[in-house]
DRENTOR-274654 format. One record per residue (C-alpha): z, y, x; residue number from 1. Coordinates in nm, 2 decimals, m for minus. Example, Ala and Ser with C-alpha at 12.3 -4.5 7.8 and 13.67 -1.06 7.14 Angstrom:
<atoms>
z; y; x; seq
0.78; m0.45; 1.23; 1 $
0.71; m0.11; 1.37; 2 $
</atoms>
This chain:
<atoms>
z; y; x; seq
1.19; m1.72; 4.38; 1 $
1.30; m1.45; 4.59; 2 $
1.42; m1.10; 4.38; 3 $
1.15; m0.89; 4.57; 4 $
0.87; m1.16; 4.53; 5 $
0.98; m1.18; 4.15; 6 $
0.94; m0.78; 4.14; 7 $
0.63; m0.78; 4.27; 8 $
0.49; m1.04; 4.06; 9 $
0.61; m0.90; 3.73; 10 $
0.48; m0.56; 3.86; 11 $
0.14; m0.71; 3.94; 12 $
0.14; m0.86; 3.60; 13 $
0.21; m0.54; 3.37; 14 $
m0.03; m0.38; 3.59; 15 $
m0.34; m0.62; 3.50; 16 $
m0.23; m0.61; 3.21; 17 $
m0.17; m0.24; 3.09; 18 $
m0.53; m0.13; 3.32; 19 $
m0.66; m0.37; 2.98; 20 $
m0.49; m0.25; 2.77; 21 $
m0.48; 0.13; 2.78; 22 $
m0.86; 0.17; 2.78; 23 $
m0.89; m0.08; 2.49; 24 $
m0.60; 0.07; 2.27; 25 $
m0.74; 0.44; 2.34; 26 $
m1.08; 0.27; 2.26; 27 $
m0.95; 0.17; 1.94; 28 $
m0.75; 0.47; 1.87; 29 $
m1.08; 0.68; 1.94; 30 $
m1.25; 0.45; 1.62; 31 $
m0.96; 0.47; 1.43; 32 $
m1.00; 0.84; 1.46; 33 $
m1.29; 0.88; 1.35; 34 $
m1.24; 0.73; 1.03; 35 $
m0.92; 0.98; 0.99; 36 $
m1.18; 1.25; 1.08; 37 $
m1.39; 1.11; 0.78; 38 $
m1.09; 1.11; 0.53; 39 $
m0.96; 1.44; 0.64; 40 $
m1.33; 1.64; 0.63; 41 $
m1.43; 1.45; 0.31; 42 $
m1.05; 1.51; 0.18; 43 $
m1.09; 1.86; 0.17; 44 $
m1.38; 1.81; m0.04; 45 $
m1.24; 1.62; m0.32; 46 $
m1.05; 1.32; m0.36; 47 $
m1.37; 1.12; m0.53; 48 $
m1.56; 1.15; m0.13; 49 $
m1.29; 1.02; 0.04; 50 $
m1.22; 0.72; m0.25; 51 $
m1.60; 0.66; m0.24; 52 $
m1.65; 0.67; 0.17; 53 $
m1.35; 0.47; 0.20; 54 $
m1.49; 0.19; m0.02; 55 $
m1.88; 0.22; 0.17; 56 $
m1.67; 0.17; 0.46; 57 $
m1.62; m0.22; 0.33; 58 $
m1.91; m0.31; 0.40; 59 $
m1.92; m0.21; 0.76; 60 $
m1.57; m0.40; 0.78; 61 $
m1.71; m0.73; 0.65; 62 $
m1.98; m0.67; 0.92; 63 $
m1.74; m0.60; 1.18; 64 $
m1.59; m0.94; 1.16; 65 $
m1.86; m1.14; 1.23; 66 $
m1.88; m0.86; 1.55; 67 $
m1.50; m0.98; 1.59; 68 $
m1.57; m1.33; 1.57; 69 $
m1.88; m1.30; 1.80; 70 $
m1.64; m1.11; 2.05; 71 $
m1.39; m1.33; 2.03; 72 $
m1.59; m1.65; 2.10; 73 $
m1.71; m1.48; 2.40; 74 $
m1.38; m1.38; 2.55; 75 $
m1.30; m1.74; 2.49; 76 $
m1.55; m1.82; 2.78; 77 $
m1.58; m1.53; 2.95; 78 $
m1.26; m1.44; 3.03; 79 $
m1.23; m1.81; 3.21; 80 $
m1.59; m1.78; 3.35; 81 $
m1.48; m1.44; 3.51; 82 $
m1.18; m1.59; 3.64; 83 $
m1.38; m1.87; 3.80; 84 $
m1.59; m1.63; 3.98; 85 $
m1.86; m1.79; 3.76; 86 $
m2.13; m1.45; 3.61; 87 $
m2.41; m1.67; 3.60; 88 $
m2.25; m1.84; 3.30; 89 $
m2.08; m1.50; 3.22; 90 $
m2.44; m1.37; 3.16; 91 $
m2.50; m1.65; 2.97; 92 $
m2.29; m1.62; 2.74; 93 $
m2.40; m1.25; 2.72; 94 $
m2.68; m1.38; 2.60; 95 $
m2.62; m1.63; 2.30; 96 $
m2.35; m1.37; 2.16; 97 $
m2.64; m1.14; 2.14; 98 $
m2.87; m1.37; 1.97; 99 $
m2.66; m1.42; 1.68; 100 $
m2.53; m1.08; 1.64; 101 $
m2.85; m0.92; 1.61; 102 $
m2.98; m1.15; 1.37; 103 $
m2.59; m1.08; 1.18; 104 $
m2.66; m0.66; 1.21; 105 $
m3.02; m0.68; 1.09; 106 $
m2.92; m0.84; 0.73; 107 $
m2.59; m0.62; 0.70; 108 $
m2.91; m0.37; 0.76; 109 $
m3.17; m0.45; 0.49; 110 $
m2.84; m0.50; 0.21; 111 $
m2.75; m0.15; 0.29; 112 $
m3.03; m0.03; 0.32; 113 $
m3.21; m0.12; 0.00; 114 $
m2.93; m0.26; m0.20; 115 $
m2.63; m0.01; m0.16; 116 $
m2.54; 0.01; m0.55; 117 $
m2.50; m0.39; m0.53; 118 $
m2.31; m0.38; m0.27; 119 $
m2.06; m0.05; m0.42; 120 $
m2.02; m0.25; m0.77; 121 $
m1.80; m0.53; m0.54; 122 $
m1.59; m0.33; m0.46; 123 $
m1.54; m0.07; m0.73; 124 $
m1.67; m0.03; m1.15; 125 $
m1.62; 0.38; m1.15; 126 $
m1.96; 0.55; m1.16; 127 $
m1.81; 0.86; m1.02; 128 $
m1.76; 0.63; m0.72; 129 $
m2.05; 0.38; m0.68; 130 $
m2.31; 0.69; m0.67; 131 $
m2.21; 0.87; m0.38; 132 $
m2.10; 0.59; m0.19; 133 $
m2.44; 0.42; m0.21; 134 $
m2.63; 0.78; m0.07; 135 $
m2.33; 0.66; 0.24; 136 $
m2.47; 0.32; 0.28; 137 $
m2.80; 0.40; 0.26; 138 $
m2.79; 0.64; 0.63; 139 $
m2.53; 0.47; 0.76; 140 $
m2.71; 0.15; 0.76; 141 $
m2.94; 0.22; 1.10; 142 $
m2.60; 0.20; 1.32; 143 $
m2.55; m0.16; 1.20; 144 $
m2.88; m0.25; 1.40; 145 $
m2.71; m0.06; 1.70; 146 $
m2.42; m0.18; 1.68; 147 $
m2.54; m0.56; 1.73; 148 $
m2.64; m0.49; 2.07; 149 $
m2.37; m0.23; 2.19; 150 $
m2.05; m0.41; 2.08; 151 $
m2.15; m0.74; 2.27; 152 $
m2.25; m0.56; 2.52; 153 $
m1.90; m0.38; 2.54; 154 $
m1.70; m0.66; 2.46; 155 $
m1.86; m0.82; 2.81; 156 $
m1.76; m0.56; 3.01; 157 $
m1.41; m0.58; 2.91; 158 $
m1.41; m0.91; 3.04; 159 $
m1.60; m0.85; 3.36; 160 $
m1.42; m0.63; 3.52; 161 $
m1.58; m0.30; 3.40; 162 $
m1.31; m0.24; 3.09; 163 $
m1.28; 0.15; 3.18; 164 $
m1.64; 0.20; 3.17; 165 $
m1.63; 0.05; 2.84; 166 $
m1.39; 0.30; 2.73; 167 $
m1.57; 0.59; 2.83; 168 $
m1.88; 0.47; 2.65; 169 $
m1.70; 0.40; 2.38; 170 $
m1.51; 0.72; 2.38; 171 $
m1.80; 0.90; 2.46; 172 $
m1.96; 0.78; 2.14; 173 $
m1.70; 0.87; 1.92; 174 $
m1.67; 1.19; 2.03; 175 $
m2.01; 1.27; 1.91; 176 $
m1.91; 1.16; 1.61; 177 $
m1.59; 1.39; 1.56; 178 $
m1.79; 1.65; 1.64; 179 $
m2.08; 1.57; 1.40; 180 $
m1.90; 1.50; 1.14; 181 $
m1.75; 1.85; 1.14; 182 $
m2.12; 1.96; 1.17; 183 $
m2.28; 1.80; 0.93; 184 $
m2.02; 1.77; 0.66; 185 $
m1.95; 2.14; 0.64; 186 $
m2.32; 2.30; 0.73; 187 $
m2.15; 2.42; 1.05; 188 $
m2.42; 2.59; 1.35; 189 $
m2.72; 2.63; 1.09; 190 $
m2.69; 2.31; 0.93; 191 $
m2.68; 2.29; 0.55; 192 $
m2.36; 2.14; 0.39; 193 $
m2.41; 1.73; 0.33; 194 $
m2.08; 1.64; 0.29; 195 $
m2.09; 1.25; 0.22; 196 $
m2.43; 1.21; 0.37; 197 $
m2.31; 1.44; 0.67; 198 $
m2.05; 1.17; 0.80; 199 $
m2.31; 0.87; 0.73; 200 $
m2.53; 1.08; 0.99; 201 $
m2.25; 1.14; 1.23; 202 $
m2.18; 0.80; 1.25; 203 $
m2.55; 0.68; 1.32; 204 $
m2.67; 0.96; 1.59; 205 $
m2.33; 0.85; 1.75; 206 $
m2.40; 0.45; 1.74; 207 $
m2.75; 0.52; 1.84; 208 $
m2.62; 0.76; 2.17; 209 $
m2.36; 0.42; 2.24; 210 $
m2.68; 0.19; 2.25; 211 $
m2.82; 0.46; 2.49; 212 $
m2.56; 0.44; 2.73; 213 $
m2.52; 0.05; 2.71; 214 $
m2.90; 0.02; 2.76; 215 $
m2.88; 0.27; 3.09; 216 $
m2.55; 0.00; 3.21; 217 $
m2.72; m0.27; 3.19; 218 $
m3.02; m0.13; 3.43; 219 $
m2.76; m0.16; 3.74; 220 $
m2.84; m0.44; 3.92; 221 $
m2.45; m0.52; 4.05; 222 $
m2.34; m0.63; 3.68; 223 $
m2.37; m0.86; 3.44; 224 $
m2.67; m0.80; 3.26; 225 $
m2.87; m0.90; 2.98; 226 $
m3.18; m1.17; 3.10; 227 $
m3.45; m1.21; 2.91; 228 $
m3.46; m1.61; 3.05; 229 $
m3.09; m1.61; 2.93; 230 $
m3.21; m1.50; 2.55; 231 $
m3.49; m1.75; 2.56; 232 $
m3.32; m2.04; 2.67; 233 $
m2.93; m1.97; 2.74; 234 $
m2.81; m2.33; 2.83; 235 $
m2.75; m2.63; 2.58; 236 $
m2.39; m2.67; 2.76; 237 $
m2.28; m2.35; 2.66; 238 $
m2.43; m2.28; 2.38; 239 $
m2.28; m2.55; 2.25; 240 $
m1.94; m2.45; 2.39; 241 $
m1.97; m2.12; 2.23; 242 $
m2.07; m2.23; 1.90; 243 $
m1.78; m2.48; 1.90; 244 $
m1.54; m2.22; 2.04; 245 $
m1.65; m1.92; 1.79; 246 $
m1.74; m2.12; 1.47; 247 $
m1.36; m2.13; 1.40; 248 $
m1.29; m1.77; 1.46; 249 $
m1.60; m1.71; 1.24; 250 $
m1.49; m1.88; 0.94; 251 $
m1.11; m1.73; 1.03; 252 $
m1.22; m1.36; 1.09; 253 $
m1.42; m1.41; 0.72; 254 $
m1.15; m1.57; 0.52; 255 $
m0.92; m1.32; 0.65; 256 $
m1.10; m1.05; 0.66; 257 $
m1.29; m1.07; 0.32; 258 $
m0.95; m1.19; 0.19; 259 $
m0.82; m0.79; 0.32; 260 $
m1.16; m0.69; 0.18; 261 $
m1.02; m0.85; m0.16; 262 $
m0.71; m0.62; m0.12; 263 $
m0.94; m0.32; m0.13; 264 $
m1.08; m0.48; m0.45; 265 $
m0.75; m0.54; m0.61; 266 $
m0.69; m0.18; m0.55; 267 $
m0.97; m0.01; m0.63; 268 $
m0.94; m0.13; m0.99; 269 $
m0.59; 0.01; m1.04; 270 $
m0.72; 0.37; m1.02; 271 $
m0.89; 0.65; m0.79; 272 $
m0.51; 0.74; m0.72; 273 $
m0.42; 0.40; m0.58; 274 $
m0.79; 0.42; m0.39; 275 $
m0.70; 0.72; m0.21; 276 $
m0.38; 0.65; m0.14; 277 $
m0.47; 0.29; 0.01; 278 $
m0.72; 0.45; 0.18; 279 $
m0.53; 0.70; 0.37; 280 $
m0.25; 0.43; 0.45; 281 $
m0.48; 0.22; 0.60; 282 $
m0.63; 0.47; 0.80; 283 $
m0.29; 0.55; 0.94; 284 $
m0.21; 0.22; 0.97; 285 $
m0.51; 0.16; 1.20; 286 $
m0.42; 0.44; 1.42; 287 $
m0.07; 0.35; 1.45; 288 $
m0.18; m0.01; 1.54; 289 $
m0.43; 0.04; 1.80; 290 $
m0.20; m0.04; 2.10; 291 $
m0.09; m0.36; 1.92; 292 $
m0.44; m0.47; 1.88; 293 $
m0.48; m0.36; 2.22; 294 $
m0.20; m0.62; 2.40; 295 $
m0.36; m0.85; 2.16; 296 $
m0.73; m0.82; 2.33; 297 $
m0.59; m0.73; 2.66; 298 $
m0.40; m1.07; 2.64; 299 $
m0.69; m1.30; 2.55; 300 $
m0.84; m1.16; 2.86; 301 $
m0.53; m1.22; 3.09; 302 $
m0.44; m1.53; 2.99; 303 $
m0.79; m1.65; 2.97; 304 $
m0.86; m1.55; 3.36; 305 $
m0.54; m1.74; 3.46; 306 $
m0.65; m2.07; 3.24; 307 $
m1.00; m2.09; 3.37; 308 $
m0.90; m2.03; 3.73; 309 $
m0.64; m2.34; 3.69; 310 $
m0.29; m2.16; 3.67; 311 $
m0.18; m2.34; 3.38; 312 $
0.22; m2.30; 3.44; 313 $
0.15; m1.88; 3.52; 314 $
m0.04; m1.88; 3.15; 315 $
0.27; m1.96; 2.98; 316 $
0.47; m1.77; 3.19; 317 $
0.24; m1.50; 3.07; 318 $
0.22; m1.65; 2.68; 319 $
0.63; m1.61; 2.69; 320 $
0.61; m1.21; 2.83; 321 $
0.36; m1.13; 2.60; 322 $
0.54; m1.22; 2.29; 323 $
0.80; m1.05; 2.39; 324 $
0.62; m0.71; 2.47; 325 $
0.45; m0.80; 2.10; 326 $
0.73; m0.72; 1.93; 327 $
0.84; m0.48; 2.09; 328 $
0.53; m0.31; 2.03; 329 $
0.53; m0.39; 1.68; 330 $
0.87; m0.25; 1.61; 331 $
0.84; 0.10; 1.78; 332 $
0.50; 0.15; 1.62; 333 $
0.64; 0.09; 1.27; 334 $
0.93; 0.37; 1.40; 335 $
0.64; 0.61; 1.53; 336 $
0.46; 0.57; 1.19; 337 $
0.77; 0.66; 0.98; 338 $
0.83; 1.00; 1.23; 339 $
0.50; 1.14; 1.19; 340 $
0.52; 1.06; 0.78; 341 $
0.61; 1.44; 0.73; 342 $
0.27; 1.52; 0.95; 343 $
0.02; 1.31; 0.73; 344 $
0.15; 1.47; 0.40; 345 $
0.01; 1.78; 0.57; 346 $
m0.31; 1.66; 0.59; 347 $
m0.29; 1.49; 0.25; 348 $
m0.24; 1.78; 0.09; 349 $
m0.59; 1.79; m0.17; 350 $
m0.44; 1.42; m0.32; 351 $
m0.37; 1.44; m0.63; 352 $
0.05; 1.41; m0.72; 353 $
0.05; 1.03; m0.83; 354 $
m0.14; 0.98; m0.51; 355 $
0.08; 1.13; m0.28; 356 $
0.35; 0.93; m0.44; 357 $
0.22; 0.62; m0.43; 358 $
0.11; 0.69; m0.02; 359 $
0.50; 0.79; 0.06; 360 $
0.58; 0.40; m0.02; 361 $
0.27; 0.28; 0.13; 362 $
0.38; 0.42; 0.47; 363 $
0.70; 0.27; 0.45; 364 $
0.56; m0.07; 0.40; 365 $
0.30; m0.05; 0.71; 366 $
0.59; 0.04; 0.90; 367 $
0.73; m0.35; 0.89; 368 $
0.35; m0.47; 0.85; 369 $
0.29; m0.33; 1.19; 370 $
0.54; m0.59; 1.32; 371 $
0.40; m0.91; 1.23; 372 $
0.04; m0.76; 1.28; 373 $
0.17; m0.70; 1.66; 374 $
0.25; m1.05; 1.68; 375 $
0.01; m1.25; 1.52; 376 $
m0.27; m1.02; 1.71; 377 $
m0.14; m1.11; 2.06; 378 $
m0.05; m1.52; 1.95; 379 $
m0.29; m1.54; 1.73; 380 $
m0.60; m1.37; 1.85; 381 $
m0.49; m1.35; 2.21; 382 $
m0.32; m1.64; 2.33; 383 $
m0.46; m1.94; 2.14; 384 $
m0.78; m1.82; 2.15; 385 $
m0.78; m1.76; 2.51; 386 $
m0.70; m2.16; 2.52; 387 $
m0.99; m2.25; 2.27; 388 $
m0.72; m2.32; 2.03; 389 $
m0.95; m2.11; 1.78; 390 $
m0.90; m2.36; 1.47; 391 $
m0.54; m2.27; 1.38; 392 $
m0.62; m1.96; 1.28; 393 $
m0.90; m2.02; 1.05; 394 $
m0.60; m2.30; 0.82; 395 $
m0.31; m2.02; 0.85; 396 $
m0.54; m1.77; 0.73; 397 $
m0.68; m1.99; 0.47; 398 $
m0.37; m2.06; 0.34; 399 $
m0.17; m1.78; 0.37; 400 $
m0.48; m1.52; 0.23; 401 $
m0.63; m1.72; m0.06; 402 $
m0.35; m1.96; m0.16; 403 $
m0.05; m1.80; m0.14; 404 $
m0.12; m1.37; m0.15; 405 $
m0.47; m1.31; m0.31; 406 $
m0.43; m1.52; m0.64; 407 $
m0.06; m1.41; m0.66; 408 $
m0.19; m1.05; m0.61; 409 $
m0.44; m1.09; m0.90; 410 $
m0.17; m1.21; m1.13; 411 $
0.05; m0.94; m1.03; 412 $
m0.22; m0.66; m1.12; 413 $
m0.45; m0.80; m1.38; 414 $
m0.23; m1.06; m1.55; 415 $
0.17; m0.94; m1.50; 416 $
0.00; m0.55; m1.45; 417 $
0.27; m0.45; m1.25; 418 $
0.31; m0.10; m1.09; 419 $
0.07; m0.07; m0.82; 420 $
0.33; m0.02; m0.54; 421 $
0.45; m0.37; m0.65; 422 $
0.11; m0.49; m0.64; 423 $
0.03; m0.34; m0.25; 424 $
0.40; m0.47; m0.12; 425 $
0.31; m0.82; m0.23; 426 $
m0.08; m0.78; m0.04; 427 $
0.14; m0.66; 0.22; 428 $
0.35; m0.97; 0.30; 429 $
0.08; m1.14; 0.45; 430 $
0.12; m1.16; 0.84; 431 $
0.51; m1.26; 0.79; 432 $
0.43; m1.50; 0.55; 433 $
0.25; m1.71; 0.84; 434 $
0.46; m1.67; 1.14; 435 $
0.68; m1.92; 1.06; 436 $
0.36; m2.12; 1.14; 437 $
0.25; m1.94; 1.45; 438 $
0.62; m1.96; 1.65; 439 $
0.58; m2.35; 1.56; 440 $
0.26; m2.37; 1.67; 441 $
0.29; m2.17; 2.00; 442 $
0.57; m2.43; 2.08; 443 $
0.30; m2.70; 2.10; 444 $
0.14; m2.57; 2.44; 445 $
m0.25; m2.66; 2.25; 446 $
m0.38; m2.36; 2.40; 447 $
m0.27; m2.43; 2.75; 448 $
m0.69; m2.59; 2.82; 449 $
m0.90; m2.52; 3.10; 450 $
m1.24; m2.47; 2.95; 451 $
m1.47; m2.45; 3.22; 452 $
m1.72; m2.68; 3.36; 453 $
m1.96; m2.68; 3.60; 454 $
m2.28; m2.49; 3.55; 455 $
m2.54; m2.54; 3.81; 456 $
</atoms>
């Protein structure tokens, strides 16, 4: 290949895929955000609000997975659909995605809801805790049923075409929310003082106004839209595609992610100081992570369109760049972390001492975590998934999470009762622990499937 055709290639590729990932990272950083604005407001009013919101906020976590998994499994298709020119089966899939994430946000619902004590005592046995996180749960629970259309919905549009668009709507909504939240939790513009309650209500109007503006997208007839014939009958091909595509990444996205959620148990039974701390270094973790995540989604997509349109050799021409630009990423987000260390202190100024010296080595240790999160969200999530390779995932995870970390994180705190930075370096470990696994698996070329059929 010519030097000038390779230069243009490469510059073709970087820009699909940074005009993916940009909007999605600044997507993600906007969320991320908002649960920093939470911690910060709630902060000022005493550590026990932040500790309590930040355990409420669990639930919404465990709920978001099967949201992740959902997404996922439709980027599987989608992104190869799209490339194939194919939105009949694009809307399709549309369609069974939203079937089963309604039905998913309507019993996170009704649990929250009417149930919110239950659902506090998982995670925490402090009464000081369990009380005003339940009054959380209970308001915050509407934006569950909002959120099963609108993250679907958003996750499409990423894949067909219309990925700014989805920022803004995104964006859009959490900026409501920042702005709420200030409102609401400190009785600003006429509004009484709710505090706690204040931030569940933020975070509903501002769900509800994102449903709004999905609901007025889908109205334009040029896009893929949601069909009511789609919903009724969606296709027996695909919907058995999906289910065997997103099963995997269901049961992967839970053991992981209720495995994390253990993490949050583990620690909130070492102490409201070790709560608060966690919960401000994963915050900042979050933040610091959102371009990551962002090559991660943005590769799924790329790769994806280049399988389903039959470039198999240009996907792992792709796979091989995007590792690279993975760690990259990983390392100068760990560095960025460490720099603006001196800045979150500022804002963590109401924690208590022990707190603020158990966060110092937190945010050390998510400055290497960031690295291995980098790459396993791009190989992982991305890559294979893109393929249909979604069953590696689910045994790494299974593995790693509740063989190896989990029950040696129990011993450490409840049996050995180490010191609790010894306990959170160890729940740490987990994303190196499996790439071993991933680089040997990657090697294999599984994921390197076309997907499509033909869907007349």
């Amino acid at each position: 290949m010519k030097y000038n055709e390779k230069v243009q290639k490469n510059r073709g590729f970087y820009k699909k895929l940074f005009s993916l990932v940009i909007p999605i990272a600044m997507q993600n950083l906007m969320s991320a955000i908002v649960s920093a604005s939470d911690a910060l407001m709630l902060g000022m009013q005493g550590q026990t609000a932040l500790s309590a919101v930040s355990l409420a906020t669990q639930v919404q976590f465990v709920l978001n997975l099967f949201f992740a998994a959902l997404t996922i499994g439709a980027t599987v298709l989608a992104a190869q659909y799209w490339g194939k020119k194919d939105i009949k089966s694009v809307e399709q899939i549309l369609a069974i995605s939203l079937r089963g994430s309604v039905l998913i946000s309507v019993l996170f619902f009704l649990a929250a809801a009417f149930f919110p004590e239950f659902l506090m005592r998982i995670f925490t046995n402090e009464a000081e805790l369990i009380a005003p996180g339940a009054s959380y749960l209970r308001i915050v629970s509407g934006s569950y049923l909002c959120m099963g259309v609108s993250q679907i919905y958003l996750c499409i549009m990423k894949n067909s075409g219309r990925t700014l668009r989805s920022t803004i709507y995104g964006y859009s909504a959490v900026v409501i929310n920042l702005i709420l939240n200030a409102v609401f939790i400190f009785g600003l513009c006429g509004f009484p003082v709710m505090g706690i309650r204040g931030a569940a209500l933020a975070t509903l109007l501002a769900r509800i106004v994102e449903l709004i503006l999905v609901l007025f997208e889908n109205r334009k007839k040029e896009v893929v839209r949601i069909r009511l014939q789609y919903l009724k009958n969606p296709g027996p091909v695909l919907k058995k595609d999906y289910t065997y595509y997103t099963s995997p990444v269901l049961a992967n996205e839970l053991v992981w992610g209720c495995g994390f959620t253990m993490f949050s148990v583990i620690m909130g039974h070492l102490g409201s100081d070790a709560v608060a701390a966690n919960s401000i270094a994963n915050i900042v973790k979050n933040i610091i992570a959102c371009f990551c995540l962002g090559i991660g989604a943005g590769s799924g997509i790329i790769v994806g369109n280049e399988l389903g349109g039959g470039n198999l050799e240009r996907a792992k021409e792709y796979g091989r760049k995007l590792c690279r630009i993975a760690i990259v990423s990983g390392a100068v987000s760990g560095i960025v972390l460490l720099a603006l260390s001196p800045v979150i202190f500022l804002f963590a100024s109401n924690l208590s001492i022990q707190a603020k010296e158990y966060l110092k080595v937190m945010l050390y240790i998510c400055s290497y975590y960031l690295i291995g999160k980098s790459i396993n969200s791009t190989v992982v999530a991305g890559i294979f998934c893109a393929g249909g390779d979604t069953k590696f995932g689910l045994c790494c995870d299974a593995v790693t999470m509740w063989i190896i970390i989990i029950p040696a994180g129990a011993v450490a705190a409840f049996v050995l009762k180490l010191p609790v930075l010894w306990v959170y370096f160890w729940l740490n470990l987990d994303e190196f622990v499996k790439l071993p696994a991933v680089y040997l698996h990657y090697k294999k070329y599984k994921w390197v499937k076309n997907l499509t059929v033909e869907n007349n």
